[in-house]
C-alpha positions in Angstrom: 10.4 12.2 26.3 11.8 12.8 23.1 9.9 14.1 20.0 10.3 11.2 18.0 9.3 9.0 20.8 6.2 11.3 21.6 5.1 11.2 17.4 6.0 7.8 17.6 2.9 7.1 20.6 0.6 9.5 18.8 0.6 7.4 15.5 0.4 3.7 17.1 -2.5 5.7 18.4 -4.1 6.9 14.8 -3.2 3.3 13.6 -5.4 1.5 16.2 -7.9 4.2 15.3 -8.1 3.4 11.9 -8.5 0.0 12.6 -11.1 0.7 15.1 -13.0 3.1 12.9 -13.0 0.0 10.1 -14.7 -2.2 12.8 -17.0 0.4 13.3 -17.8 1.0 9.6 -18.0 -2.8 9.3 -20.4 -3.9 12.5 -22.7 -0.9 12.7 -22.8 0.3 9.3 -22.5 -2.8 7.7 -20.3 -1.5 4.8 -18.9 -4.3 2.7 -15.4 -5.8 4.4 -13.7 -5.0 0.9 -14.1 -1.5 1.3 -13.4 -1.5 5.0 -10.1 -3.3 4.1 -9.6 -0.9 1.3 -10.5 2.1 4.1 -8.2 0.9 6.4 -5.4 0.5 4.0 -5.2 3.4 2.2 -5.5 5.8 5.2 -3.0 4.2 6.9 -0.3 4.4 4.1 -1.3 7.6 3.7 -0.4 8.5 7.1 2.9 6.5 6.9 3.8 9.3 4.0 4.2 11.7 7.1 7.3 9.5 8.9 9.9 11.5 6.8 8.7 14.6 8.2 9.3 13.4 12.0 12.0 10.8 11.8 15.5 10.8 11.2 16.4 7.2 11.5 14.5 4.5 10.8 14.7 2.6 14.5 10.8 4.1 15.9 9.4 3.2 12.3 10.8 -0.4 12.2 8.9 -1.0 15.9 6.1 -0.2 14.9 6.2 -2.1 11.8 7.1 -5.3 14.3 4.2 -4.4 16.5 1.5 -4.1 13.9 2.9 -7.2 12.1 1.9 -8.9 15.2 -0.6 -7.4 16.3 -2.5 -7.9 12.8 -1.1 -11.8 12.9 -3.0 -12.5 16.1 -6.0 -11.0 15.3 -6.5 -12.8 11.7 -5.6 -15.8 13.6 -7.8 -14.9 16.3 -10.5 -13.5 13.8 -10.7 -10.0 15.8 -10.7 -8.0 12.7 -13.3 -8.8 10.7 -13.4 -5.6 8.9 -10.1 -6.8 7.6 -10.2 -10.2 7.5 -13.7 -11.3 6.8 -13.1 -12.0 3.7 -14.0 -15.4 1.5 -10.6 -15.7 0.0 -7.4 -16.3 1.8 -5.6 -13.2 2.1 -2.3 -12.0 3.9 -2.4 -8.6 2.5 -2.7 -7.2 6.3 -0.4 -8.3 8.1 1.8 -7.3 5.0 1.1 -4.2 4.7 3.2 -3.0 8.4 6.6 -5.3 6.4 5.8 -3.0 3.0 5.0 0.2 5.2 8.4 -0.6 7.8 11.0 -2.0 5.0 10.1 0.8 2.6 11.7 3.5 4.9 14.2 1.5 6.3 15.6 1.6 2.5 15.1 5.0 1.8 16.9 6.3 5.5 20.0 4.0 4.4 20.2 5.2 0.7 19.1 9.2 2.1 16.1 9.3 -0.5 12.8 10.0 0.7 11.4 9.1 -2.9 12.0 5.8 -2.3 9.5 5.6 0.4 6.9 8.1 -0.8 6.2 6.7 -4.1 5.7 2.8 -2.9 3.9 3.8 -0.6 1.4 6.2 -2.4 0.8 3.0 -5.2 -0.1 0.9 -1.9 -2.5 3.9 -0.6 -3.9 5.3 -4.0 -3.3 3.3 -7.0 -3.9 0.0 -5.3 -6.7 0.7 -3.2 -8.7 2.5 -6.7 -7.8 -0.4 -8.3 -9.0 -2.6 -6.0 -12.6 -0.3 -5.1 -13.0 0.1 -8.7 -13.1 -4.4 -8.9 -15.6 -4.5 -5.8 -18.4 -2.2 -7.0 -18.2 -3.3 -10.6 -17.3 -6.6 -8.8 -18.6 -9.6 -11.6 -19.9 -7.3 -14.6 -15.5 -6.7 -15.4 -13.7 -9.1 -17.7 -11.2 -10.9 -15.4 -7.5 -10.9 -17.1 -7.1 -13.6 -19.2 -3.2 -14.6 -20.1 -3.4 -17.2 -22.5 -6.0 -20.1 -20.7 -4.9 -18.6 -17.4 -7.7 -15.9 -15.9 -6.3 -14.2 -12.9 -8.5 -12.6 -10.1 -8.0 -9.0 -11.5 -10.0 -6.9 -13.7 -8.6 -5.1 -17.0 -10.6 -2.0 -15.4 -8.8 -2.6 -12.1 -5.8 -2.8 -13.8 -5.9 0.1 -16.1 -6.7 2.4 -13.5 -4.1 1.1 -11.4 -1.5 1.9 -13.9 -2.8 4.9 -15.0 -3.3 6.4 -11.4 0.6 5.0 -10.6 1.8 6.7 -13.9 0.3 10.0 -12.7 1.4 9.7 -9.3 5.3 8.6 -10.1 5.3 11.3 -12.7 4.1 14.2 -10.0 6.4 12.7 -7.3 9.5 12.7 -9.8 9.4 16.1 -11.2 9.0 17.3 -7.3 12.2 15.6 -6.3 13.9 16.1 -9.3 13.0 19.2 -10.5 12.7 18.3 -14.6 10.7 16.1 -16.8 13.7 15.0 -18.3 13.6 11.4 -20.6 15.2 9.9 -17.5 12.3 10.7 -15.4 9.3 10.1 -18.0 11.0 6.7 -18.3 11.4 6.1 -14.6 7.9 6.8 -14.0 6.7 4.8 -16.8 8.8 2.1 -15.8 7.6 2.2 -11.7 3.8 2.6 -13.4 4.1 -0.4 -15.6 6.2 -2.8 -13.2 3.9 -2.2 -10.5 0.9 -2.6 -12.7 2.3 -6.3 -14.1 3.2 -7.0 -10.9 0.1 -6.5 -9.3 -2.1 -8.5 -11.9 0.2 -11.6 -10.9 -0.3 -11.1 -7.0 -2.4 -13.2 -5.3 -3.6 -13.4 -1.9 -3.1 -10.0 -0.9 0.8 -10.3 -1.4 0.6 -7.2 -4.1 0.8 -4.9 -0.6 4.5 -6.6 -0.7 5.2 -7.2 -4.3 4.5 -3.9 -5.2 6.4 -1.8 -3.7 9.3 -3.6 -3.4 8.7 -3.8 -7.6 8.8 0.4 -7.7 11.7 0.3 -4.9 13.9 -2.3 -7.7 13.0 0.0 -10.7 13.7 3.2 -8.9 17.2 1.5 -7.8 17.6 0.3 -11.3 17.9 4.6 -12.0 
């Protein structure tokens, strides 16, 4: 068995373990399903953050991105994960995340730069999931965003720490592959903060684990 096959077993096996532990968290202990969503997202893009350490080629990652898409479209259909998917609104921010997760990498094998995985994928695991937290325990006492008559389903809180929390993170991940706080790199990480952060206000439906990153991946491109 090869290494990256072996890794490759022992992380479909943390994944169904953080889904697991969410169900757990969500039957027994009754927390909240926005916070066992939120749980369940943000530790498992944080473990994705460890793929460029084992993998080479992007091949083992894409499978399992196919398998959890799946997997996680049967059981919202199925309603077998209600720590994910009991949830009032319609959502489709699960079964997204695997695409966001699986497509991110993919990029950053072809092009031969691991930035363009790590920092998508920390907004999905940090910036988005404070963002989000920060709208579920204020949850109705936050202003919702208002753009001209239109209110969205965000917070200006939520939204402020998202873009804050993305500035800090693209600025920190920059200077480490880059070496320099150069203009270029203060603009390229206000730029990844800020596009993110508009993006995310406008994403409904959990489609923000998908618009996103794919935002940061075009603006880090765009450098």
């Amino acid at each position: 068995m090869s290494q990256e096959l072996f890794f490759t077993i022992l992380y479909i096996i943390a994944f169904v373990a953080i889904l697991a532990t969410g169900e757990i968290l969500y039957s027994i202990l009754k927390v909240k399903t926005e916070y066992t969503r939120k749980f369940a997202h943000g530790t498992a893009s944080l473990l994705s953050l460890t793929f460029p350490l084992i993998y080479n080629s992007y091949e083992y990652v894409l499978v399992m991105g196919i398998v959890f898409f799946f997997l996680l479209l049967i059981a919202k259909w199925r309603n077998l994960l209600r720590s994910i998917d009991d949830v009032s609104r319609k959502t489709y921010g699960g079964i997204l995340l695997p695409v966001a997760i699986a497509g991110s990498f993919i990029v950053s094998v072809w092009l031969d730069d691991t930035k363009l995985f790590i920092i998508p994928i920390l907004l999905l695991g940090v910036s988005d999931s404070l963002a989000g937290i920060t709208g579920v325990y204020f949850g109705e006492k936050l202003r919702k965003v208002m753009i001209y008559k239109l209110q969205l389903n965000k917070t200006y809180l939520g939204s402020t720490v998202f873009f804050f929390t993305s500035l800090a993170i693209s600025l920190c991940t920059l200077y480490y592959f880059m070496g320099n706080y150069s203009t270029q790199t203060i603009m390229m990480a206000i730029s990844v903060a800020a596009g993110a952060a508009l993006v995310e206000v406008f994403s409904s439906k959990g489609l923000d684990n998908f618009t996103v990153p794919l935002t940061a991946l075009i603006i880090l491109l765009m450098f």
